[in-house]
Every structure is written in structure tokens, then in C-alpha cells.
MITOR-956331 format. One line per 2 residues: number of its first residue (from 1); for each residue x, y, z of N, C-alpha, C. Coordinates in steps of 0.001 Angstrom, whole numbers, plus 524288, in hexadecimal, padded with zeros to 5 digits. Layout:
<nodes>
NUM	X/Y/Z/X/Y/Z/X/Y/Z; ... .
</nodes>
This chain:
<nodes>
1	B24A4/668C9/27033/B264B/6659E/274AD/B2C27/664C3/27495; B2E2E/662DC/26F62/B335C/66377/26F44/B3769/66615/27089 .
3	B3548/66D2B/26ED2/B3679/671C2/26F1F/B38B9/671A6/275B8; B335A/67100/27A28/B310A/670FE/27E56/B3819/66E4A/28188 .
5	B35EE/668CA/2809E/B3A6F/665EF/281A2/B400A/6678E/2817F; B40A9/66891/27D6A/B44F9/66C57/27BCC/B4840/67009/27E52 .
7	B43F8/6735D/28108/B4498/678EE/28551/B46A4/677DA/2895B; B43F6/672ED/28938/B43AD/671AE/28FBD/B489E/66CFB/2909D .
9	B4A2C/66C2B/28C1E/B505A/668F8/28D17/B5467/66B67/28D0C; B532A/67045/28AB7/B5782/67328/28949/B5802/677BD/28E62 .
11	B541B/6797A/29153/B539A/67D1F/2953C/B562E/67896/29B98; B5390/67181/299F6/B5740/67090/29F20/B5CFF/67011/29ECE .
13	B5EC7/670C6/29845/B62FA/66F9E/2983F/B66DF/671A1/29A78; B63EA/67786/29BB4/B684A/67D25/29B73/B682A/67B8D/2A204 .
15	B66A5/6781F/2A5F5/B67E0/67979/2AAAA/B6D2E/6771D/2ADB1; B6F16/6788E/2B0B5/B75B6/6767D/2B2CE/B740D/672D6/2B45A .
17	B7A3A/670B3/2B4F0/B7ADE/66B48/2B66C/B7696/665D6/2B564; B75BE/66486/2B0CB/B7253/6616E/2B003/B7316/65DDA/2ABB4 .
19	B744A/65698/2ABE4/B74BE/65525/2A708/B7063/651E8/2A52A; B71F1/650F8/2A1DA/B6D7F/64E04/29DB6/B6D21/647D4/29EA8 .
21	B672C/64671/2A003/B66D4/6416B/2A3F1/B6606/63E25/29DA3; B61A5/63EDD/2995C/B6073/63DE7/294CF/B5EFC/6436C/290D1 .
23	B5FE6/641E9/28D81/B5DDF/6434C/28809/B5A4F/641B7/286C5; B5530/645F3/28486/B505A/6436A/28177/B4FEF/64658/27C6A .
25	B4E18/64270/278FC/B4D87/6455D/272CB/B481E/64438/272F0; B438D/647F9/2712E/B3FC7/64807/26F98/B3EDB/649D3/26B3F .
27	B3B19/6457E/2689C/B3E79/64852/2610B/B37D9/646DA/25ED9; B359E/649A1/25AF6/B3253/6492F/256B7/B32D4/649E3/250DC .
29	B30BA/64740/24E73/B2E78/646D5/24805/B2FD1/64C69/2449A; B3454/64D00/242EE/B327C/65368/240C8/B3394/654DC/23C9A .
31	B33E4/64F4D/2382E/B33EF/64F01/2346E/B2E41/653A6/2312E; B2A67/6559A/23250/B27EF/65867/230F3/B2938/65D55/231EA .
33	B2AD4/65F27/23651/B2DA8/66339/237DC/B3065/664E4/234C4; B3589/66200/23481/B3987/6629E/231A0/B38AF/66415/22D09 .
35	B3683/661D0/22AAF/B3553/66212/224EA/B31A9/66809/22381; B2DE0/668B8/226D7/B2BB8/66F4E/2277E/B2F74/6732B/22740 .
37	B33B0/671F6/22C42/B389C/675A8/22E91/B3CD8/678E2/22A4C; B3C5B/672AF/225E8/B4032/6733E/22271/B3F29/6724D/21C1C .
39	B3A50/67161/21BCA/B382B/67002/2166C/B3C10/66BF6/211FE; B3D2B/6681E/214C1/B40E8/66532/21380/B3FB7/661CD/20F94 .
41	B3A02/6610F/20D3F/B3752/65C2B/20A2C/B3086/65D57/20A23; B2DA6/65C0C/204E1/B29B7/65C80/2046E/B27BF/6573F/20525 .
43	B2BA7/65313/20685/B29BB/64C19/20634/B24B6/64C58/20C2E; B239E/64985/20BB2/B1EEC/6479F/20F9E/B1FBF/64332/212F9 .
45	B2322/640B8/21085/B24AE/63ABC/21236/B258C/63AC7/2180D; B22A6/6364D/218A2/B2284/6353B/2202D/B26A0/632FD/22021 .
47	B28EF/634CC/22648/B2CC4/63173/22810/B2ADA/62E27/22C2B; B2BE8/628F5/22A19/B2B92/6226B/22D28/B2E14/62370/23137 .
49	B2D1C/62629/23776/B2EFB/62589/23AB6/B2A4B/626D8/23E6A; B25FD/62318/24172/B229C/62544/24420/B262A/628A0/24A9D .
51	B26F9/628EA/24C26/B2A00/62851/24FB2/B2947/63011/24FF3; B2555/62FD9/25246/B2664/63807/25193/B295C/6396C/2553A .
53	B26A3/636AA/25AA9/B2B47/639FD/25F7D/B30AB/63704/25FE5; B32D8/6369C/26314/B37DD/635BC/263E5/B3AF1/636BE/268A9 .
55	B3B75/633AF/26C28/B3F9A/6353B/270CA/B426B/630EF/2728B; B4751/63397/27459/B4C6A/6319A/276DA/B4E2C/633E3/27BA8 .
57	B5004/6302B/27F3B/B5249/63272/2849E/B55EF/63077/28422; B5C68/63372/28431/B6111/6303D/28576/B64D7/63289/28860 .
59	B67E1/63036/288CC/B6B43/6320B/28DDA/B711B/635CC/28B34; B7118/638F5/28DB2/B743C/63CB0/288F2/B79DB/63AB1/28810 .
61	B7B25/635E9/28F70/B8137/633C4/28D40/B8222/62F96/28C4C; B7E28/62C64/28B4B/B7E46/6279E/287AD/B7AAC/6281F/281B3 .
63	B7686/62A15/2814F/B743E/62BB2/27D4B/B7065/627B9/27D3C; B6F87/6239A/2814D/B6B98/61F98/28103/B6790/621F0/2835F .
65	B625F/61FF2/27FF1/B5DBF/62197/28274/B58D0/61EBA/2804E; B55B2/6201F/28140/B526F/61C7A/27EA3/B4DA0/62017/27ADE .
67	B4A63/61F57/277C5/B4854/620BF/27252/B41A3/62020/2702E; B3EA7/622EF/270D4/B3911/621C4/27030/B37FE/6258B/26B9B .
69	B33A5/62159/268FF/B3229/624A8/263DA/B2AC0/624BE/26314; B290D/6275F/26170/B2203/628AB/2623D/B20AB/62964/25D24 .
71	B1DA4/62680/25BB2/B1B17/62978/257C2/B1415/6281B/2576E; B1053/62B60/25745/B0C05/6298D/25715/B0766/62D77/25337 .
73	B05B8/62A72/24FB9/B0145/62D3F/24C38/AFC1B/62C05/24B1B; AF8D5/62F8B/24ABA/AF311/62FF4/24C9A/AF186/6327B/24862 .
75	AED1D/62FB7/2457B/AEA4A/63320/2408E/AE577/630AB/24019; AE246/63459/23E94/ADC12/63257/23EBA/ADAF4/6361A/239AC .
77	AD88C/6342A/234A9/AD872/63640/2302E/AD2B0/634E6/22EA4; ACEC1/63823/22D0A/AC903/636A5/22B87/AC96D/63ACA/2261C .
79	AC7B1/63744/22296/AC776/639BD/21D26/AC141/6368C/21A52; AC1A8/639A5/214FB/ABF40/636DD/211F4/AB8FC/63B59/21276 .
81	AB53B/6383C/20FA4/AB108/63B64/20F7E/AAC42/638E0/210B1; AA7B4/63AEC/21065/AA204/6371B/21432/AA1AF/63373/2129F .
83	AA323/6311D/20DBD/AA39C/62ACB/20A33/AA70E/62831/20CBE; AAA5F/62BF1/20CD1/AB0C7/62613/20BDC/AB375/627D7/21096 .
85	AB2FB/626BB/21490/AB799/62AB1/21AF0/ABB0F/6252E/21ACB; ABFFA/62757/21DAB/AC40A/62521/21F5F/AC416/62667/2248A .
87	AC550/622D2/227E2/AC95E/62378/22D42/ACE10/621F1/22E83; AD097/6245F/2309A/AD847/62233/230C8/AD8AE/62410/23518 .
89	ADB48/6210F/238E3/ADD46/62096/23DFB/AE34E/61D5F/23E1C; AE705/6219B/23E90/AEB7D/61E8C/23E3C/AEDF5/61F02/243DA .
91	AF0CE/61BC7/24678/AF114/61BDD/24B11/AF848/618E0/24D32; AFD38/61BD1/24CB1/B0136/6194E/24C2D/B0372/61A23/24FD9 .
93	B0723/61621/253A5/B0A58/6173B/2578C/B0FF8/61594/2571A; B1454/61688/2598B/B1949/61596/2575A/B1BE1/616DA/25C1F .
95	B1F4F/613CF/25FC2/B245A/61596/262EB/B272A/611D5/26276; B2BF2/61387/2634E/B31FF/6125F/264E6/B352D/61257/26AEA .
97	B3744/60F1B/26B3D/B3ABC/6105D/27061/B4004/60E02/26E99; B423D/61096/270B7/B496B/60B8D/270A0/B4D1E/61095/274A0 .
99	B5164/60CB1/27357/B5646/60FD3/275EE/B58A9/6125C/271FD; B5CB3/615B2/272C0/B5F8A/618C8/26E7A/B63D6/61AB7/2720C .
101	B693C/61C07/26F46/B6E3C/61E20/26FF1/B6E98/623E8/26C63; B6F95/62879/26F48/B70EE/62C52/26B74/B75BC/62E0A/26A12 .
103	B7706/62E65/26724/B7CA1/62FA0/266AB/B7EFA/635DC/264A2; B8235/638EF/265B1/B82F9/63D4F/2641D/B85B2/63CC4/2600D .
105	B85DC/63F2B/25B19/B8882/63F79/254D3/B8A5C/645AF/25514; B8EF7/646B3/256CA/B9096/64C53/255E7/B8D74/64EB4/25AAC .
107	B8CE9/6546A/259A0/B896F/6570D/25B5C/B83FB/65906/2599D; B82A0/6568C/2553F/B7DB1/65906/2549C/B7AA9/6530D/2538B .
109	B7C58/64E62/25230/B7835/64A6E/2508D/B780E/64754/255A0; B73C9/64462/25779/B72D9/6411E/25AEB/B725D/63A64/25866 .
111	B749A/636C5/25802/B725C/63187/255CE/B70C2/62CA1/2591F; B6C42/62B85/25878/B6AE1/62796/25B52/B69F3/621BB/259EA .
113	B69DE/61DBB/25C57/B677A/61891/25A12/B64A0/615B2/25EE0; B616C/6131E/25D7E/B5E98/611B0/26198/B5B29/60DF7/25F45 .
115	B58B4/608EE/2634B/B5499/60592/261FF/B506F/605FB/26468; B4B82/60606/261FC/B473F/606E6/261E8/B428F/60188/262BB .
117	B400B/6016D/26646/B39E5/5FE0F/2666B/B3523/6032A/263E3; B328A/60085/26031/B2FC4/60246/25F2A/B2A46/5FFA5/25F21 .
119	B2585/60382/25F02/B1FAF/600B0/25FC6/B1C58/60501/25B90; B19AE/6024B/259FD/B159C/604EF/254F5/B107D/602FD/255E7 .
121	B0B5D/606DB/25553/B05A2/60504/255CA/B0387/6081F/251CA; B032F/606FC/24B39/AFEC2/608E8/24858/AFBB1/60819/246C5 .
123	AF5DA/60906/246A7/AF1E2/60823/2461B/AEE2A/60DC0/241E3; AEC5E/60B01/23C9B/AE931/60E6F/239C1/AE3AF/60BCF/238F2 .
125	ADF5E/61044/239F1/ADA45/60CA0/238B6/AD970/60FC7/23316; AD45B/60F89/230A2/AD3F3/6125C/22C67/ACD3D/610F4/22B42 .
127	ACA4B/6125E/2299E/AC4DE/6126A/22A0B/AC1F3/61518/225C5; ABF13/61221/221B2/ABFEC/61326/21C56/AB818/612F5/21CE1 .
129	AB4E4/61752/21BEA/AB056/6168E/21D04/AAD5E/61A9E/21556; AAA36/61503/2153D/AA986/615E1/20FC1/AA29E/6162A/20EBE .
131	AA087/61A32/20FBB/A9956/6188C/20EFA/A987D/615DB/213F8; A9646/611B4/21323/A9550/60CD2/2199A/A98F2/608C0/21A05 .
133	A9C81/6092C/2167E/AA133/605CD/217A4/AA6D3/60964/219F9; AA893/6041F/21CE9/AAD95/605A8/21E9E/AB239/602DA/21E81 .
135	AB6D7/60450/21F3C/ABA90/6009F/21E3C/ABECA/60371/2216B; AC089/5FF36/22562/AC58D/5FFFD/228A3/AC9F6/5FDF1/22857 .
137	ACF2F/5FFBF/22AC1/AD4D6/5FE96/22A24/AD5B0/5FED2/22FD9; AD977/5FBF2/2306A/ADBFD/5FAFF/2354A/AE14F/5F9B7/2365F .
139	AE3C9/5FD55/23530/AE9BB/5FB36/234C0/AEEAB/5FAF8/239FA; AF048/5F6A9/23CE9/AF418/5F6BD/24016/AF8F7/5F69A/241D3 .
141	AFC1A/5F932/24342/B02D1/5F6DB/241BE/B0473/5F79F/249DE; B05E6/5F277/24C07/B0882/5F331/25011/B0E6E/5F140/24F2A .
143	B1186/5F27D/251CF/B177B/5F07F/25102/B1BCF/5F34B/25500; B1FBA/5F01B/255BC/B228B/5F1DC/2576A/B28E3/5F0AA/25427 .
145	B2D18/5F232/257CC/B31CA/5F14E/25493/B3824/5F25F/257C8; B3BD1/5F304/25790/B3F4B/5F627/25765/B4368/5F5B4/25559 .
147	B47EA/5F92E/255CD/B4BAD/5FA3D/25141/B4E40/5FFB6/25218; B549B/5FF0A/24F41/B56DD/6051C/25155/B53EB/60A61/24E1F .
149	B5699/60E23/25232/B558D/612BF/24F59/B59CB/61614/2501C; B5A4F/619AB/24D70/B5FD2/61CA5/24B0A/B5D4E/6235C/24B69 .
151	B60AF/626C0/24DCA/B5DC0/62CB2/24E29/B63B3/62DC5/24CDB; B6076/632C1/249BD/B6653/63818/24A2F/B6423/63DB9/24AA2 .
153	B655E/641AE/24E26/B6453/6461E/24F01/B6942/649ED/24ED7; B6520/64D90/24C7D/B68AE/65171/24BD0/B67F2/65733/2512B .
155	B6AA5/6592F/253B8/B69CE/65CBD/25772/B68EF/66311/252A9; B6469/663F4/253DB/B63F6/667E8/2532F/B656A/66CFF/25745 .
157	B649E/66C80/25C2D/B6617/66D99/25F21/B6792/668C0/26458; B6970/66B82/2694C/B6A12/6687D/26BC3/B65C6/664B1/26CF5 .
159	B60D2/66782/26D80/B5AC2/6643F/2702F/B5811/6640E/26AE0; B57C1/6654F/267AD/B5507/66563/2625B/B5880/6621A/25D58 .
161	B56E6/65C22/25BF9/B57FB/65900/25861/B559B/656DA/253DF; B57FA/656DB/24FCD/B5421/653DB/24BF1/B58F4/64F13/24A8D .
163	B54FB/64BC7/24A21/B56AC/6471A/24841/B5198/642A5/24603; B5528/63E2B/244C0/B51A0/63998/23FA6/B5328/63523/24365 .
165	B502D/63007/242C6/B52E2/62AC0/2447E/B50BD/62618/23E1C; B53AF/6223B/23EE0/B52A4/61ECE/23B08/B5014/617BA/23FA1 .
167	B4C05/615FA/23F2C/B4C83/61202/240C8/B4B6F/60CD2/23D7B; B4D0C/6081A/23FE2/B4C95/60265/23CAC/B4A5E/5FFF8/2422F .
169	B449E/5FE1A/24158/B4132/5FB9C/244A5/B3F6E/5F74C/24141; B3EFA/5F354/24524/B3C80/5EEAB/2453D/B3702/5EF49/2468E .
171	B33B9/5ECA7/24341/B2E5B/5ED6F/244B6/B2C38/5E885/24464; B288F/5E6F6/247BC/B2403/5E3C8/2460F/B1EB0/5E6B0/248C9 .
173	B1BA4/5E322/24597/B15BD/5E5EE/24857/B117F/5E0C7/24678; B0DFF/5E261/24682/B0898/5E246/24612/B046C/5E3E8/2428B .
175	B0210/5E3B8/23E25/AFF68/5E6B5/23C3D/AF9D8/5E2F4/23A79; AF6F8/5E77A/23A48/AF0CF/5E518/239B0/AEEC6/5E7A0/23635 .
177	AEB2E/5E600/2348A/AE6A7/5EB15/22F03/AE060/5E626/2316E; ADD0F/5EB26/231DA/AD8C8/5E7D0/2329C/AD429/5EBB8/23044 .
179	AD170/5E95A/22D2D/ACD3C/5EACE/228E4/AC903/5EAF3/22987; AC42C/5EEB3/229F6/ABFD9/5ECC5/2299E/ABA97/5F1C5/226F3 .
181	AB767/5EF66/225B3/AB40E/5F2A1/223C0/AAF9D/5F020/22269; AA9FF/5F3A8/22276/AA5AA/5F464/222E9/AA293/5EE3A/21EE7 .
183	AA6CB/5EDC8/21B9F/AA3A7/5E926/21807/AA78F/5E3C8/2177A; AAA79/5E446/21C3F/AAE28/5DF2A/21BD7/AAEFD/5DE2E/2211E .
185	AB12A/5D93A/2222B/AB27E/5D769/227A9/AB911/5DCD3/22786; ABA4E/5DAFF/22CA5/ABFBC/5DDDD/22DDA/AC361/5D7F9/22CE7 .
187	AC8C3/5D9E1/22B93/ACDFD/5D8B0/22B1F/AD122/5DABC/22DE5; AD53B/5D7C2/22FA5/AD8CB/5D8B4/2324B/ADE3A/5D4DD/2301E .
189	AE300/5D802/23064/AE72E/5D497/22EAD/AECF4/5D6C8/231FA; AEF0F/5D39F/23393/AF26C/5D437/237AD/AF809/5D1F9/23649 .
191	AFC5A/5D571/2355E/B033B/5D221/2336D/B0611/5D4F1/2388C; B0A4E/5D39D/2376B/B0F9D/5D6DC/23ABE/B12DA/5D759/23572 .
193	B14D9/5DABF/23749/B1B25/5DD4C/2349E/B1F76/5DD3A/23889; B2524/5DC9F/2363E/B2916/5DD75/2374E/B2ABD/5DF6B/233C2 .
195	B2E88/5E4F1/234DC/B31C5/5E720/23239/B3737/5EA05/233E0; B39EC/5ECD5/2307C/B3F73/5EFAE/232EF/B3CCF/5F40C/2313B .
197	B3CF9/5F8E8/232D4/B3BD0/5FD9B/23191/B3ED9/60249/232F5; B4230/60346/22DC2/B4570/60782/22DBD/B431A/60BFF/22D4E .
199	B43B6/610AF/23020/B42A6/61648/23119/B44F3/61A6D/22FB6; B47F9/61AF3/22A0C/B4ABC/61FD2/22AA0/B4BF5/6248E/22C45 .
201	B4FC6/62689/22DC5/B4F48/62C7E/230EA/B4BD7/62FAF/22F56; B48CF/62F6A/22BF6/B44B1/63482/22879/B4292/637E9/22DA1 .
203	B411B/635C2/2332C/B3E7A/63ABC/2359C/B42A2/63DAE/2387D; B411C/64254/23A68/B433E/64682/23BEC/B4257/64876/241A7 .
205	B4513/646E5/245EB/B4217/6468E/24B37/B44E3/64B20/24CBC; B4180/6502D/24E27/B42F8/653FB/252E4/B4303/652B3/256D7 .
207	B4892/653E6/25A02/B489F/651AD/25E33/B48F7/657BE/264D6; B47A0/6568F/26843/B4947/65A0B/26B1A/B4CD4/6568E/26FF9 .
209	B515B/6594E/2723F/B53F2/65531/276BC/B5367/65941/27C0E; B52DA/654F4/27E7D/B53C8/65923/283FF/B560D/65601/286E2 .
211	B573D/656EC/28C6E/B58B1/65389/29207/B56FB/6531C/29510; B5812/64F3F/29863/B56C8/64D11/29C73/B5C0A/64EC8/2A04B .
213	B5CB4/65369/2A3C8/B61B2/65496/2A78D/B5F1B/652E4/2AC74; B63EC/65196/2AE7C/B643D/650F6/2B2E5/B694E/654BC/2B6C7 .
215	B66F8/6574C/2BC02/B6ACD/65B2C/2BD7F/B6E2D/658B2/2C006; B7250/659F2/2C0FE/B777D/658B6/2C211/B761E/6588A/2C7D3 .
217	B72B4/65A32/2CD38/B7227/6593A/2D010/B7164/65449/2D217; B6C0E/653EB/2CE8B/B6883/64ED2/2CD71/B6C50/64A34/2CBA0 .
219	B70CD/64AEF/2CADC/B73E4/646B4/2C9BF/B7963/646BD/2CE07; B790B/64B3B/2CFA6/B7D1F/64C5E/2D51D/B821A/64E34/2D47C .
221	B811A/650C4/2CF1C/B859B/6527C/2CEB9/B88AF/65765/2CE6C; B8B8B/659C5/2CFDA/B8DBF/65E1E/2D150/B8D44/661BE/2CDD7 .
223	B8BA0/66855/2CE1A/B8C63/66B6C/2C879/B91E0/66D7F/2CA81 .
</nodes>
């Protein structure tokens, strides 16, 4: 899709008289990629950044625009054997919005800063079935937050970028655990958290850019 995008920014680019109304970066996760591409590390270690997709619209002569981030994961896991089965249902949601300024560094780096609202919904069940007994988990985290965030890209080409961001978010939320099984009443226990949560640059976002033109007619102006 990226690729796709790509073609098709770069094929309206080539037409006369036409300037650039916005800029869009559409960027993904490619810290796995990368690491295939280039065999850079045998580590495994996740990087703490749910946030897979990524987009920005800004205006190419102020560099203001504004900033959305996606991330969402889905797993359903059944193990175990005719005695002892497990069920796991993990179920996580994650976006971002804010404004952001881009700034040009030379000719090849892009740097940005920008503040962010953020919203989070995770939810894991887990289902522990033993002979004629059973035993369940119920775990909840809602929250929201916001706080800056910091990008730097590098142009690989003109429409093709890689770059990292670092963020510091404010969080509070919600969280629950509620218990129950076959030979006991159910439990339930309910706190909040507040925290600061620093993000180091560790992920690796491919980015693709294209435009938004507008023809010089359409704006009335003379070729």
C-alpha cells in the first residue's frame, strides 16, 4: 500500500504548473523488517511503542500540521491438553492525536515536535479449565493522557523515509482484575494509576510522503 501511494505521489508530481496544498507522511512499524533487511541483532526485545501506524498532514510552508497514531492487537491463544486447557483472549487498543511543526535539518533529516492526546483500551481474559473445575482472569486497563513527542527522519529518498520519535506522556487510567471460578464466589478489585511515561526512540517507522497539489488554474494563476 505504501509502495502504491508512493507511485501515485510521485506520477502527480511530474504534472505542470501545480503546487503543493499539504504534505502527508504515512509511516509503519519496521523495526522487524529492518532487522531481516540487515541482520543487525539476534536480541528479541520488544519495542514499548504500541503505536504501529502513523500519519501526518502538514503544510509544506509552515510545517504545521496535525498527527495521528494507531495501534491495535488481537490474539486468541488455546493450549494445554484434555486435563488442563487454557484460554487467552487479549484484546488492546491505543491512539494518539495532537498538532506537530516539521522542521527541515539540512537536506536529508526532517525534525519534528509536537503534542499529543492520547486514549488506551486493554483488556485480557484468560480461562484456566482443570477436570470439572475452572478458574478465570479478567484483567482491565482504560486511560488516557497527553504529553510531547519528538520525531527525526531521515530521507531516504525524496517520498521514502525512515525515522524514530521519543515520547513523555502523562497517563492516568483505570484498572480492574476480576476473579472467579467453579469453587469460589468471584472477586473483583478496582485502583487508578497516574504516571509519566517515557518512550525512547527504539522503534523504527517507514515512512512514505506524498502530496496534496493543487493546479495553478484552480488557484488562478498564470503559467
Amino acid at each position: 500500500m505504501l509502495l502504491f501511494l508512493s507511485a501515485t505521489a510521485f506520477a502527480q508530481q511530474e504534472q505542470d504548473s501545480t503546487y503543493n496544498k499539504y504534505d502527508h507522511y504515512l509511516g509503519v512499524q519496521a523495526n522487524q523488517l529492518i532487522k531481516q533487511l540487515f541482520n543487525l541483532s539476534n536480541s528479541n526485545t520488544a519495542v514499548n511503542n504500541p503505536y504501529l501506524l502513523v500519519y501526518s498532514r502538514n503544510s509544506p510552508r509552515t510545517g504545521w500540521g496535525v498527527n495521528l497514531g494507531l495501534g491495535y492487537s488481537y490474539s486468541e491463544v488455546n493450549d494445554g491438553d484434555a486435563f488442563n486447557k487454557r484460554e487467552s483472549k487479549i484484546n488492546n487498543y491505543f491512539f494518539r492525536v495532537g498538532v506537530e511543526k516539521k522542521t527541515s535539518i539540512g537536506k536529508r533529516f526532517i525534525f519534528s515536535g509536537g503534542f499529543d492526546i492520547t486514549n488506551d483500551n486493554q483488556k485480557n481474559e484468560t480461562k484456566n479449565t482443570n477436570g470439572g473445575s475452572s478458574f478465570e482472569t479478567e484483567t482491565k486497563s482504560k486511560g488516557w493522557g497527553f504529553g510531547p513527542r519528538a520525531t527525526l527522519n531521515f530521507k531516504i529518498t525524496e517520498r521514502i523515509l525512515l525515522g524514530t520519535e521519543c515520547t513523555y506522556y502523562f497517563r492516568t487510567g483505570k484498572n480492574s482484575l476480576k476473579t472467579s471460578s467453579s469453587f469460589g464466589p468471584t472477586e473483583e478489585t478496582n485502583d487508578k494509576s497516574t504516571q509519566f511515561l517515557f518512550t525512547p526512540p527504539a522503534v523504527l517507522i517507514l515512512i512514505i510522503k506524498f502530496s496534496e497539489l493543487r493546479s495553478a488554474k484552480s488557484l488562478g494563476v498564470a503559467n
